[in-house]
N, C-alpha and C positions, 0 to 999 in steps of 0.2 A: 336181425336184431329185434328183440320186441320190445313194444312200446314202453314196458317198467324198464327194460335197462337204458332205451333211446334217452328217457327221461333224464334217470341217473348221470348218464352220460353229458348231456346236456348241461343238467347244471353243477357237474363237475369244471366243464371248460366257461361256463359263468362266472364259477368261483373262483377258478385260477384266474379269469380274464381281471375281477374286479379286485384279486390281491394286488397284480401285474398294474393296473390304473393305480392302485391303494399307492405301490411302492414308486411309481413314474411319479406322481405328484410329491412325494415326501424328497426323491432326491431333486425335483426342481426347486423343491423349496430352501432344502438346504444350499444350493448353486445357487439359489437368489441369496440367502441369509451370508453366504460368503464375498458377494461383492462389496469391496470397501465404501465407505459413505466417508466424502469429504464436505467439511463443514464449511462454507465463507461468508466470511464477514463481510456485508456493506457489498455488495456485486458491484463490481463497474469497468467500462470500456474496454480498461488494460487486462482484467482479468482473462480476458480472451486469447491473449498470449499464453497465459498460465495452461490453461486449459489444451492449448493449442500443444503445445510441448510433450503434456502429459498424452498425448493424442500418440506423438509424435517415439511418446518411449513406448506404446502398445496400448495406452487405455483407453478404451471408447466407451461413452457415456452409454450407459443403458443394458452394459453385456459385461465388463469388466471392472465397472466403474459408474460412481453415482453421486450427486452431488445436491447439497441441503446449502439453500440462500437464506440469509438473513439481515436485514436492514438495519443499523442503530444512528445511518446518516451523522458518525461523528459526536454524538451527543452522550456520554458516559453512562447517565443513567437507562438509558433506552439501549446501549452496547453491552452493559451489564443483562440485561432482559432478556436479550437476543442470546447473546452466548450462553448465558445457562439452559436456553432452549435448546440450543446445538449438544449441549453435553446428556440433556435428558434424552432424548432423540432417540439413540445417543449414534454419535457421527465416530469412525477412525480415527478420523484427525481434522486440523482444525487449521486452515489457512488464512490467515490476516495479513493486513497492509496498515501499518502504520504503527506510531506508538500506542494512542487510546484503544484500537478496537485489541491490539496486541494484551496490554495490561488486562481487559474486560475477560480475555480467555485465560489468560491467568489466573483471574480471582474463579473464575469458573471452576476450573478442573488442575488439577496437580498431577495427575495420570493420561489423559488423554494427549497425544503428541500436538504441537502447537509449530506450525511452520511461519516465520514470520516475515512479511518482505517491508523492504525499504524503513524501516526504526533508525530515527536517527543517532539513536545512540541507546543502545541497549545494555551495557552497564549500568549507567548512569540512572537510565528511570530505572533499575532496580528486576529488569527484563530476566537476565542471565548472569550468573557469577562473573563470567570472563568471556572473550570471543573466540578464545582458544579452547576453552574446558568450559562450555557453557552448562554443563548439570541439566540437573531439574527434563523437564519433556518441553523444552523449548528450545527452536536453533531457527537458522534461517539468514539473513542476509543484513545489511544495514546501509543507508545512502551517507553515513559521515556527514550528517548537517551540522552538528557545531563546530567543526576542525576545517568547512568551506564556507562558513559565514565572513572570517575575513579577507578571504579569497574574492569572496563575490564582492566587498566593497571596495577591495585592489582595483575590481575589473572595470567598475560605477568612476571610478576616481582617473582610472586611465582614459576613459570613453568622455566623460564633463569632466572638465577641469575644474570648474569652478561648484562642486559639488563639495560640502564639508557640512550637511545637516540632513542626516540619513533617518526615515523611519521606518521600525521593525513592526510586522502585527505578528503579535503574539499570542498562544492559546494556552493560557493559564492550565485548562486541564491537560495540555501534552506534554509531558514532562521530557523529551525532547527537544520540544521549540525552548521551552525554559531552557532549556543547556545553552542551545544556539547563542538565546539570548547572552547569557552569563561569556560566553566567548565572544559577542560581539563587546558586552561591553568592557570586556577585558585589553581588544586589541582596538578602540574603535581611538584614543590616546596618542600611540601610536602611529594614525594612520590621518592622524591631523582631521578627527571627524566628530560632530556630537549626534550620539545615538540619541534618536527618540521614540522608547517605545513605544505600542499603544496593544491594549487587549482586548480579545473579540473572543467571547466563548460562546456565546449565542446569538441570536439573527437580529434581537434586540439590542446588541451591542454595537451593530456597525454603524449607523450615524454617531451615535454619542463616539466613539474610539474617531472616526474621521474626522469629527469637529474639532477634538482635541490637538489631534494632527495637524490639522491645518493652522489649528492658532501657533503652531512653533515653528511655522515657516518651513517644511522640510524642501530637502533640493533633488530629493528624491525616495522610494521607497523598496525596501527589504519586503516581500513576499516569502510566507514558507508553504510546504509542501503539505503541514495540515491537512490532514482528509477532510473537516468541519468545514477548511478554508477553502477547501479547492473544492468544494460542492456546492460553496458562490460565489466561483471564481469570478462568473457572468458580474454579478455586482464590484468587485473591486477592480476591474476593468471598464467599466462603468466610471466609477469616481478619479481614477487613474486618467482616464481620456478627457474629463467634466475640466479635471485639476489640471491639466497638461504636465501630470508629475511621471517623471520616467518611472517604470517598475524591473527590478530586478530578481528575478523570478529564479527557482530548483531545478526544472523540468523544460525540456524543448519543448515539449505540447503547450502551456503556458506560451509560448513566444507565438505559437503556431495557431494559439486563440488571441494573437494580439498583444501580447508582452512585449516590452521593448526588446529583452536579453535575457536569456536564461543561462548559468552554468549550475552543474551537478551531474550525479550518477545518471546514468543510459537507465530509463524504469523498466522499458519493455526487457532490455536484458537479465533484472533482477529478477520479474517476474518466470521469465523464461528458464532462469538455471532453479525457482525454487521449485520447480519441477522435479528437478533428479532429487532436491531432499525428501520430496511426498516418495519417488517412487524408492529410494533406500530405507524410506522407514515403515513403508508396507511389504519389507521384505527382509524387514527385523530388524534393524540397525538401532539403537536410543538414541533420542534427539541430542539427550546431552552428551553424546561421545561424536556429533558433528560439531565440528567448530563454525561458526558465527563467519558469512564469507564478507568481505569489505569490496564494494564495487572494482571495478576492471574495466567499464568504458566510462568518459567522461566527455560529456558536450558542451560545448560553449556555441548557444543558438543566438541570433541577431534576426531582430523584426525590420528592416530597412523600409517597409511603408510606416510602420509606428514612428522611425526612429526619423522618417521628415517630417509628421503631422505634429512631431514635436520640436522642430527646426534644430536636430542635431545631426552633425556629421559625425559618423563613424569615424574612425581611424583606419585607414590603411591595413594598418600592422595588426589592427584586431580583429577585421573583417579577414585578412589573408587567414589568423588561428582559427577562424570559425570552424567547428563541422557541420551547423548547418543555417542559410541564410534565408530568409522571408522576404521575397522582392512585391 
């Protein structure tokens, strides 16, 4: 071969070489461009279930799957901030826990699919049409907080007897806890009890709402599952222990940080099944043609060292329903 055609030759197999890198790079790019991007709101502990499941249906972060955090720690305008961040991004779809960071994705996007866990009542703050035919690019799960707020003063009232002046902390902006409320103070009549609310929407709220509290003498107090609330939980466990006022808590984890009693939805399990809703609706399904699921485990937790340093005996009968005890 001579040297003019070696040449030729040469940067013949150059040119193919660097079409062949040209076109290797464009389909990884597209293989990157096609891994879904799931958007969450407010990261925390539990989410690692969530994440775990989706592990668990096939997706592993980094190869199949990708995921965009954002922080609004409960506060509306800074959950607003955050979500429209997620939507410019722009992310799949958009996973939240609770009612505020829920509604913030809402006002965000009308198209972007919206998986929602634990909303205590998703009608009512105006979330989804129905639980059945929830429309719209929202679906996902709900913990039924207003329809177990008088459940939980049954459970206060059977455990102290002499308990008849119960306080709620409420979060004006969760339009949730607002329901709660509205059902406790519907059933609290009743159950031979006077409800006293008190509202906390910001961190500058919690002495002034405790002070008030305390001036009405309560015999004990209603905690809600608030995301605002449970991010200082630390603090009203705190004033709980200070007041030696029993607390009646959503969540086992709460008892499990010290709560006297928790009943409510199993969370690790809501988080766990909103997995299969992400992975049907990355594989085309509309959110609103999933219906809204209502919990399926329910816990009744007992603190038994809170429940001496408060000099109360448990009952028998309620300690045997427990499914899970804190010695």
């Amino acid at each position: 071969m001579s040297d003019m055609r070696r040449r030729e030759f040469t940067a013949l197999v150059g040119g193919v070489g660097l079409l062949l890198a040209v076109k290797v790079r464009r389909a990884r790019g597209e293989q990157s461009a096609k891994i879904p991007r799931i958007g969450i709101l407010d990261d925390a502990p539990m989410w690692q279930t969530f994440r775990q499941a989706l592990r668990e249906l096939g997706y592993v972060e980094g190869q199949n799957i990708s995921y965009e955090y954002r922080y609004g720690e409960g506060a509306p305008d800074r959950l607003a901030t955050v979500a429209a961040e997620l939507v410019r991004r722009p992310v799949d779809l958009i996973a939240t826990y609770g009612t505020p960071a829920t509604y913030a994705a809402k006002e965000a996007t009308a198209t972007i699919p919206i998986v929602m866990i634990g909303v205590g009542d998703p009608v009512r703050a105006g979330l989804v049409a129905s639980l059945a035919r929830p429309g719209g690019n929202i679906t996902g799960n709900t913990v039924l907080s207003p329809d177990l707020g008088p459940k939980r003063v049954q459970i206060l009232r059977e455990t102290i007897a002499n308990v008849t002046r119960v306080g709620y902390l409420a979060n004006p902006d969760n339009a949730s806890s607002l329901a709660t409320l509205a059902e406790l103070k519907n059933a609290a009549p009743a159950a031979d009890v006077t409800l006293i609310p008190v509202e906390v929407r910001s961190v500058g709220d919690f002495d002034p709402a405790f002070a008030a509290m305390l001036r009405e003498r309560p015999d004990a107090l209603l905690v809600s599952n608030d995301p605002f609330h449970q991010l200082h939980i630390g603090r009203i466990m705190e004033f709980l222990a200070k007041n030696r006022l029993p607390g009646m808590f959503q969540s086992k984890e709460s008892v499990a940080a010290g709560g006297l009693m928790a009943y409510g939805a199993n969370l690790p399990d809501l988080f766990r099944r909103a997995a299969g809703y992400v992975h049907r609706i990355l594989h085309g399904t509309k959110p609103g043609d999933l219906p809204v699921e209502s919990p399926t485990k329910f816990d009744l937790a007992i603190n038994l060292k809170t429940a001496k340093a408060l000099g109360i005996d448990i009952p028998p009968t309620l300690l045997a329903r427990a499914d899970e005890v804190v010695e």
